[in-house]
C-alpha positions as CSV (number, residue, x, y, z in Angstrom):
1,X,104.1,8.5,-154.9
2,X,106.0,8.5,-151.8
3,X,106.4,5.3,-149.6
4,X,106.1,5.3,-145.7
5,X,106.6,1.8,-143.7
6,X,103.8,1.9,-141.1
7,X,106.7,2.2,-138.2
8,X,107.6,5.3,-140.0
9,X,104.1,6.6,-139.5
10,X,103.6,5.5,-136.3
11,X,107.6,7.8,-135.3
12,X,107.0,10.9,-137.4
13,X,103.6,11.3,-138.2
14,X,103.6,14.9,-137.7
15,X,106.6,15.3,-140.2
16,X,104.8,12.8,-142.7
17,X,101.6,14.2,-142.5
18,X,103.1,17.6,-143.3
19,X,104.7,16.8,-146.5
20,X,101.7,15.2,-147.6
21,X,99.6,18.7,-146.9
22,X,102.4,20.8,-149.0
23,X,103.0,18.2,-151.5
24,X,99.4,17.1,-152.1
25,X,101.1,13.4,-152.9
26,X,99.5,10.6,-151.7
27,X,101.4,8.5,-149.6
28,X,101.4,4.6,-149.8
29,X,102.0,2.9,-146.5
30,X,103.0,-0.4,-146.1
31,X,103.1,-3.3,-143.4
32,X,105.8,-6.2,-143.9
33,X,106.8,-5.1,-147.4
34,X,103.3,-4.9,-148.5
35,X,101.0,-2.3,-149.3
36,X,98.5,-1.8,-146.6
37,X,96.8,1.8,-146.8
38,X,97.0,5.4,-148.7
39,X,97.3,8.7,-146.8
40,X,95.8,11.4,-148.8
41,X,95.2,15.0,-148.5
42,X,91.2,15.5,-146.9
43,X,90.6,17.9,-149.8
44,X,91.9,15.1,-152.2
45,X,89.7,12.8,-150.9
46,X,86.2,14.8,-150.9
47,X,87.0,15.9,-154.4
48,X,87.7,11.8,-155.3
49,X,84.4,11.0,-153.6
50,X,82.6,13.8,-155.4
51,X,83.8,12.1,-158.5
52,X,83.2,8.6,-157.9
53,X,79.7,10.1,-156.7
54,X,79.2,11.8,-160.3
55,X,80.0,8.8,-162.2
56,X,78.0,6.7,-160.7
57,X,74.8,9.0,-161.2
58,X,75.9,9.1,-165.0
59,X,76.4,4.9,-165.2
60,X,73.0,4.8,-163.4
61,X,71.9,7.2,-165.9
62,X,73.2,5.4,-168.9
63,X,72.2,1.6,-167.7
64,X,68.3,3.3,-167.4
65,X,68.8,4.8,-170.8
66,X,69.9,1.4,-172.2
67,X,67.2,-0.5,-170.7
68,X,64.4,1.9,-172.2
69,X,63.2,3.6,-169.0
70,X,63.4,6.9,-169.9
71,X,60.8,9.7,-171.2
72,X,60.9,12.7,-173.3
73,X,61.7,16.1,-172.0
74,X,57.5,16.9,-172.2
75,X,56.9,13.6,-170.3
76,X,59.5,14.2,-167.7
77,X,58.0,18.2,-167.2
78,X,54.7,17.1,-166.5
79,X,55.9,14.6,-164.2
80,X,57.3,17.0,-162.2
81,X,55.0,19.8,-162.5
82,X,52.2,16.9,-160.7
83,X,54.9,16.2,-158.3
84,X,55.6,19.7,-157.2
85,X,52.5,20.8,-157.1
């Protein structure tokens, strides 16, 4: 992962910012010797949210299946059959 101090960014952010869209390698950018912020690629960052979103539907998923509040696959089609209906 590439390192930018933020005075860096603030001088050649057209240069840094066009690395980072032909690389695809996040960059870490830091203030005073210390980590401050990532600049990632907009495509890298929908398809990280698009995760994160996924995985939280399956934990919720899990934690409901743990705690007994599920229903069997007949239950859960009539459900919806009243519902769409």
């Amino acid at each position: 992962m590439k390192v930018e101090l933020v005075t860096n960014l603030k001088r050649q952010a057209t240069a840094i910012l066009a690395e980072l869209h032909s690389t695809k390698e996040p960059v870490l950018i830091t203030e005073h010797g210390k980590p401050s912020a990532y600049l990632v690629d907009v495509q890298d960052y929908e398809f990280m949210q698009r995760r994160l979103a996924l995985l939280e539907g399956l934990s919720r998923g899990e934690r409901a299946a743990l705690e007994g509040r599920t229903s069997l696959q007949a239950e859960a089609k009539e459900k919806m059959r009243k519902w769409l209906t």
